[in-house]
N, C-alpha and C positions, 0 to 999 in steps of 0.2 A: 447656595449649594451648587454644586458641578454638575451638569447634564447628565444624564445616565452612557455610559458608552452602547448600552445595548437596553430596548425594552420591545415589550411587546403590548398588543390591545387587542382584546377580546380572541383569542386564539380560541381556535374549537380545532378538534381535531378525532376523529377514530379511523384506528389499525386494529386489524384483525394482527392475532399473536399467532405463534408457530402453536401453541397447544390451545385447546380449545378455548374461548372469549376475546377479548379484544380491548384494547387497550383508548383511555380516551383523555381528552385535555377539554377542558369543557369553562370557556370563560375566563380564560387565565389573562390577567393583564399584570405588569410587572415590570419595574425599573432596578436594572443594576449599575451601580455607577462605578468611577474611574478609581483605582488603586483600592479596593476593597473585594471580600472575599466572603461569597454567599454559599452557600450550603442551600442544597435543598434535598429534604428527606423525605422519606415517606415508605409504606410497604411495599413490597413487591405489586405489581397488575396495578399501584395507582395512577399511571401516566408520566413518571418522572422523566423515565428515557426516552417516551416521546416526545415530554416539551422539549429538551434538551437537544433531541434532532433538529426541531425547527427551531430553536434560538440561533443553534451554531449554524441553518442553513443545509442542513443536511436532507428535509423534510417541510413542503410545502403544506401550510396549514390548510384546511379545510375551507375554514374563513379567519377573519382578525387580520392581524401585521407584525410583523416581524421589522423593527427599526434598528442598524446600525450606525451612530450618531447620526446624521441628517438624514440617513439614505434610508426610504421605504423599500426594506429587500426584498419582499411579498411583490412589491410591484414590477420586480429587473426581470429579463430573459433569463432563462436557464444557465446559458453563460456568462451572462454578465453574474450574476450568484456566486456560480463558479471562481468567478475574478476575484469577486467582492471578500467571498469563505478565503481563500486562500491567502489575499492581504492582510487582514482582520482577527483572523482565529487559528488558535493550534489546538490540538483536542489530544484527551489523552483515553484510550477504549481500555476494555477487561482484559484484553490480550495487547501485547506489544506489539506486534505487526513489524517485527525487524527481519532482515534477512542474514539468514544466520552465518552462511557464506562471505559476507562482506562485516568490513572492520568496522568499529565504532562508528570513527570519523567518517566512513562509506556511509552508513545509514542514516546520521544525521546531516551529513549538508546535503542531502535529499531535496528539502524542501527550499533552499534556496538555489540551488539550481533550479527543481524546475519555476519557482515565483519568477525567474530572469531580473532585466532590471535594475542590476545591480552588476559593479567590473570585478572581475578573481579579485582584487586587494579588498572589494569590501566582503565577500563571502567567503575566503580567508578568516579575516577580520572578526564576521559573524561566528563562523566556526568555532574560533580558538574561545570568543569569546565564553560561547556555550559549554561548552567542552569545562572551563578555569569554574565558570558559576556551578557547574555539578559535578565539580569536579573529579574528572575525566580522563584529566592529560594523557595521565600513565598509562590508561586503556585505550586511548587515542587507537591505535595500530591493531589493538587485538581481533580476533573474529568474535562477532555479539555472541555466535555459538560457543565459545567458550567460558563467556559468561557467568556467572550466578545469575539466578532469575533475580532479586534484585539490585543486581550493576544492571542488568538489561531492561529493569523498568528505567530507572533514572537516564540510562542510553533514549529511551522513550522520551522524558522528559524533556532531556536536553532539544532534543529533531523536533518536538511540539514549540520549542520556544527560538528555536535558532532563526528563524525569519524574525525576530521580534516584533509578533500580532501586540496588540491592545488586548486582545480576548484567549483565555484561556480555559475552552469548557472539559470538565473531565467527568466520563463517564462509570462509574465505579471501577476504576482501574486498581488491576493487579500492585501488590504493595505498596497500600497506603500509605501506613506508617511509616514508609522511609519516603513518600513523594511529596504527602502533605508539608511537611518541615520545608521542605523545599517552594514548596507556594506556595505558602506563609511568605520565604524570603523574598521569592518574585514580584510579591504583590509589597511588600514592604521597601525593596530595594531598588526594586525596577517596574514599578507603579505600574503592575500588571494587574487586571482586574478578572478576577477568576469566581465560575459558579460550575461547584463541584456537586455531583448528584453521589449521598453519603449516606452511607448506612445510619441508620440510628442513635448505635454504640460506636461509630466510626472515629478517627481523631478528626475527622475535617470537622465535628462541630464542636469542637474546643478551641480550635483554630481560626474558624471565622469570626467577620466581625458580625454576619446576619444570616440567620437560620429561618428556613421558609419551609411550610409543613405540606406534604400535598399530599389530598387524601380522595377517592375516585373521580379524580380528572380536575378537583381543583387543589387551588394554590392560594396558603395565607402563611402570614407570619407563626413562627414556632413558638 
C-alpha cells in the first residue's frame, strides 16, 4: 500500500467559535493517501473545519502531529509551515476569495507567482495548463466580476490547483456540484489526493473513494 501523502496522530485541539461554545478535535489520528478522495462529514460545531485547519496547516494543534509525507509539520517554524503549506496544498473556502477587478487568468496565476521558483515558460505553462483542465480558455481575459458565481467557483478551482500541490483540502465550498466532478477528475487524472469536508447529502460522498464521520471532536470511518 502507498504511504499516506498527509496523516495525523493524536491531534487535540479547542477553538472558541464566533457564537457561543467552541469547537474541538479530541484524538483524531488519520491516514490519507495519494490519488484518492476522502470526504469527511459530520454536523455543524463537530470539529470538522478545525481538523481541516490543521491538516492543511492553517492551525497549530494543541497537541498530536500533523505529517506531510516525511515532514513532522507540527515540529517546523511558523515559516518554514508557511513554505511547506504553500508547496503542498491548495484549498478551496465557502467564499472564492477572487478579485473581482482582475481577469481570470490575473487571479489564478496568483499562486505561482508568489510559490517563485519556477521561469515565466513554466508559469505560463502552469497557467494554460489550469485554465484547458477547467476549462477556462475562453474566460481567460474576462473580469472574475463578471462572472456567474459558478464560472467564479471553478476560476477558484483552477488558482487552488495551478501550482500543482499533492494536497487538495476543500472547506465546504461554494458550488459543489459543479467543483466536486472536477475533483473526482483531479484525483483520477492528475493523482491529486483530496479530503473534502461535505455535507452529508453533499455530492462529494458519492464521489469519494472513503467517507469518515466526525462527531464531537472525533473521527471514524462512515
Amino acid at each position: 500500500m502507498n504511504a499516506p501523502l498527509l496523516h495525523c496522530r493524536d491531534l487535540q485541539c479547542m477553538r472558541p467559535l464566533w457564537r457561543e461554545g467552541a469547537s474541538h478535535v479530541r484524538g483524531v489520528t488519520a491516514e490519507f493517501g495519494p490519488a484518492r478522495f476522502h470526504a469527511i462529514t459530520g454536523p455543524e460545531g463537530c470539529g470538522k473545519n478545525l481538523l481541516l485547519h490543521m491538516l492543511g496547516l492553517l492551525e497549530q494543534p494543541d497537541a498530536g502531529e500533523v505529517w506531510v509525507g516525511e515532514t513532522n509539520a507540527t515540529a517546523l517554524t511558523a515559516s518554514e509551515r508557511d513554505a511547506l503549506r504553500l508547496r503542498q496544498f491548495g484549498f478551496l473556502f465557502p467564499a472564492c476569495a477572487l478579485l473581482p477587478s482582475l481577469s481570470v487568468l490575473e487571479n489564478i496565476a496568483f499562486p505561482v507567482l508568489k510559490a517563485g521558483g519556477t521561469t515565466e515558460a513554466e508559469q505560463a505553462e502552469h497557467t494554460l495548463s489550469a485554465l484547458r483542465f477547467c476549462g477556462l480558455e475562453d474566460e481567460a481575459e474576462q473580469q472574475v466580476g463578471n462572472l456567474a458565481p459558478g464560472r467564479q467557483a471553478v476560476a477558484a478551482f483552477a488558482r487552488a490547483i495551478i501550482h500543482r500541490p499533492p494536497l487538495l483540502l476543500a472547506e465546504s465550498p461554494a458550488a459543489e456540484e459543479i467543483l466536486v466532478p472536477l475533483a473526482r477528475r483531479a484525483v483520477d487524472e492528475l493523482g491529486l489526493t483530496v479530503v473534502w469536508g461535505a455535507r452529508p447529502d453533499g455530492p462529494a460522498i458519492d464521489a469519494s473513494d472513503c467517507v469518515l464521520g466526525m462527531a464531537d471532536g472525533h473521527l471514524e470511518a462512515a
